[in-house]
C-alpha positions as a Markdown table, in Angstrom:
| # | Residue | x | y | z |
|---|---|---|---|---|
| 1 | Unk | -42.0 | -20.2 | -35.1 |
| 2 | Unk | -40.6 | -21.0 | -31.9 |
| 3 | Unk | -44.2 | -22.5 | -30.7 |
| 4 | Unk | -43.9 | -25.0 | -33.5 |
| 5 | Unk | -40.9 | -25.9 | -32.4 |
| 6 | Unk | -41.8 | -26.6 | -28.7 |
| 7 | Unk | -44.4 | -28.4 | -30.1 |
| 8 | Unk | -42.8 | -30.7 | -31.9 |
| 9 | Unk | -40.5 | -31.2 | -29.2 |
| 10 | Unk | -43.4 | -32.1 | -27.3 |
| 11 | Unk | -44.7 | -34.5 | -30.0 |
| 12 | Unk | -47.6 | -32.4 | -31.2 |
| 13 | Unk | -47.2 | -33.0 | -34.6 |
| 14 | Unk | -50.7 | -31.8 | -35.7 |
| 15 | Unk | -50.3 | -28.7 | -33.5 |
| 16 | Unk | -46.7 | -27.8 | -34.8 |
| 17 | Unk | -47.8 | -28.2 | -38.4 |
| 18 | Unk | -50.6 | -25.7 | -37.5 |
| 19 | Unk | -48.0 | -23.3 | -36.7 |
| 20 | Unk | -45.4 | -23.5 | -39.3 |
| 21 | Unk | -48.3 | -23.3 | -41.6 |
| 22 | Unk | -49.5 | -20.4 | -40.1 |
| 23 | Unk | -45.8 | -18.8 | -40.1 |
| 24 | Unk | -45.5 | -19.5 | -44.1 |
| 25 | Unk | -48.8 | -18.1 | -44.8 |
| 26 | Unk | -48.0 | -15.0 | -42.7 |
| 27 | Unk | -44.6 | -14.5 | -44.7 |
| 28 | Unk | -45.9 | -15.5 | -47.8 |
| 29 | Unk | -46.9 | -12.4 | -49.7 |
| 30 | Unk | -45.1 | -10.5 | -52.2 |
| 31 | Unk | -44.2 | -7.4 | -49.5 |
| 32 | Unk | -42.6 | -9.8 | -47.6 |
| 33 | Unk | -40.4 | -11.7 | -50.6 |
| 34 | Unk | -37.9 | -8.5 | -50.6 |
| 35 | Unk | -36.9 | -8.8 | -47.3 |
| 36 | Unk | -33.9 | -10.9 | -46.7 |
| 37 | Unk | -34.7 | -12.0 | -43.1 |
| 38 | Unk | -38.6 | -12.7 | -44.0 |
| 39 | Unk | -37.1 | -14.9 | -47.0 |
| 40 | Unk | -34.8 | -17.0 | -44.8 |
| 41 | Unk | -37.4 | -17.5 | -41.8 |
| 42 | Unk | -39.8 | -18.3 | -45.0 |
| 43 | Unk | -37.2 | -20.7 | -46.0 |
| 44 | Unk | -37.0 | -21.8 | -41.8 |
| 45 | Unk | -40.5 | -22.4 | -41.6 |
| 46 | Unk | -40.6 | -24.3 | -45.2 |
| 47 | Unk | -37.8 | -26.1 | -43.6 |
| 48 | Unk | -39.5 | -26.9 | -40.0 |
| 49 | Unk | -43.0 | -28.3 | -42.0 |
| 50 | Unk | -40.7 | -30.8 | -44.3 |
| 51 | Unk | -39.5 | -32.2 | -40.8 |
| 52 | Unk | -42.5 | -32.4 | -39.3 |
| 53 | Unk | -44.0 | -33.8 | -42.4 |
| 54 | Unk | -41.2 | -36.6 | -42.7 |
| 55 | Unk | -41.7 | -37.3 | -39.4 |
| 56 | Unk | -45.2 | -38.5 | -40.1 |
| 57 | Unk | -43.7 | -40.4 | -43.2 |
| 58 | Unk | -45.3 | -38.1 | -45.4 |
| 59 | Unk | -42.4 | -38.3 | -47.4 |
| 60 | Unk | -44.4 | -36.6 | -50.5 |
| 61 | Unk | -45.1 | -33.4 | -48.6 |
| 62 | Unk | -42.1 | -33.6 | -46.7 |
| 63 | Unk | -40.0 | -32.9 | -50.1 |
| 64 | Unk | -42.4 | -30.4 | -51.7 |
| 65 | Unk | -41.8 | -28.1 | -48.3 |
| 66 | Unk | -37.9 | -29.4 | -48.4 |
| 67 | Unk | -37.9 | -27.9 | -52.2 |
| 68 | Unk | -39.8 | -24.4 | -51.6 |
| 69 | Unk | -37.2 | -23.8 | -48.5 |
| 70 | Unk | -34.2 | -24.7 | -50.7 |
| 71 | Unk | -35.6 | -22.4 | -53.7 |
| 72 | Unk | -36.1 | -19.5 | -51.0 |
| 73 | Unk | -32.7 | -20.2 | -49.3 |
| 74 | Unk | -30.0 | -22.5 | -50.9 |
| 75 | Unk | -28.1 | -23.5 | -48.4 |
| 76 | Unk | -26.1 | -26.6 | -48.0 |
| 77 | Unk | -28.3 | -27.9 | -45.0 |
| 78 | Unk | -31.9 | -27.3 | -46.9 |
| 79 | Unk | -30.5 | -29.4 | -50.0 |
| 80 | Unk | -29.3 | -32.2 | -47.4 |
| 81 | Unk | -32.4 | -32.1 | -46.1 |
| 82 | Unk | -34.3 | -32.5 | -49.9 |
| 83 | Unk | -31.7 | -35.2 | -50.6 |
| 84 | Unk | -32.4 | -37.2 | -47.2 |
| 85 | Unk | -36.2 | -37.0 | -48.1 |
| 86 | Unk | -36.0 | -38.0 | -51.4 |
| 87 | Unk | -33.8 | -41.1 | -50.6 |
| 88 | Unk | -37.0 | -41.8 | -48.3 |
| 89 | Unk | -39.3 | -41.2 | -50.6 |
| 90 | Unk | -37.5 | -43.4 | -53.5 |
| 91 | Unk | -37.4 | -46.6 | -50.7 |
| 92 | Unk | -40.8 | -45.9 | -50.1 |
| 93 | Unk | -42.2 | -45.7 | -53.2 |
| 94 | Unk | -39.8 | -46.8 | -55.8 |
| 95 | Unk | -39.8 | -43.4 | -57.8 |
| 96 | Unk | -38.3 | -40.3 | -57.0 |
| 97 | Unk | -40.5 | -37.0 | -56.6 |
| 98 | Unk | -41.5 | -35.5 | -59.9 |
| 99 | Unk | -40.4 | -39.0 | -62.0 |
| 100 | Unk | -43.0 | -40.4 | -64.9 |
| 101 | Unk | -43.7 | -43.4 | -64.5 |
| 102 | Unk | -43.3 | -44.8 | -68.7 |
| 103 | Unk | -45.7 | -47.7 | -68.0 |
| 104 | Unk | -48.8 | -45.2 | -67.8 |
| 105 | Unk | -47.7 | -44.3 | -71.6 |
């Protein structure tokens, strides 16, 4: 985790995503689910990918990864960061994650 980090600190975007991805898959198994420290590093890495992913102005990634660390871990900081994305996302786009857009009725 900390490699992603440095590498986003370093502006290797592509590089750190590698890693945080590589982190969540690693964590992402069933066995791992029960522990409370492999959850909230989960939730971290979850966390760490939405940045990166925002930073990119993927804004539609960044708040699928915002949402997955908030349902692992709800803390006040991960739903501040899913409400900051979302706001992005909504000027962006003009709809918020998840809306239906009525005119494709």
């Amino acid at each position: 985790m900390e490699r992603g980090i440095q590498y986003y600190e370093w502006d290797m975007i592509e590089k750190a995503v590698l890693e945080f991805k590589h982190v969540i898959h690693s964590l992402d198994d069933e066995s791992n689910k029960t522990d409370y420290s492999n959850i909230k590093l989960l939730s971290r890495a979850h966390y760490n990918l939405a940045v990166v992913y925002a930073k990119k102005n993927w804004y539609e990634y960044a708040a699928d990864e915002a949402r997955k660390a908030f349902e692992l871990f709800p803390t006040n900081e991960n739903r501040k960061l899913l409400e900051l994305i979302q706001t992005k996302l909504l000027k962006k786009t003009g709809t918020k994650p998840g809306a239906i857009d009525s005119t494709s009725r």
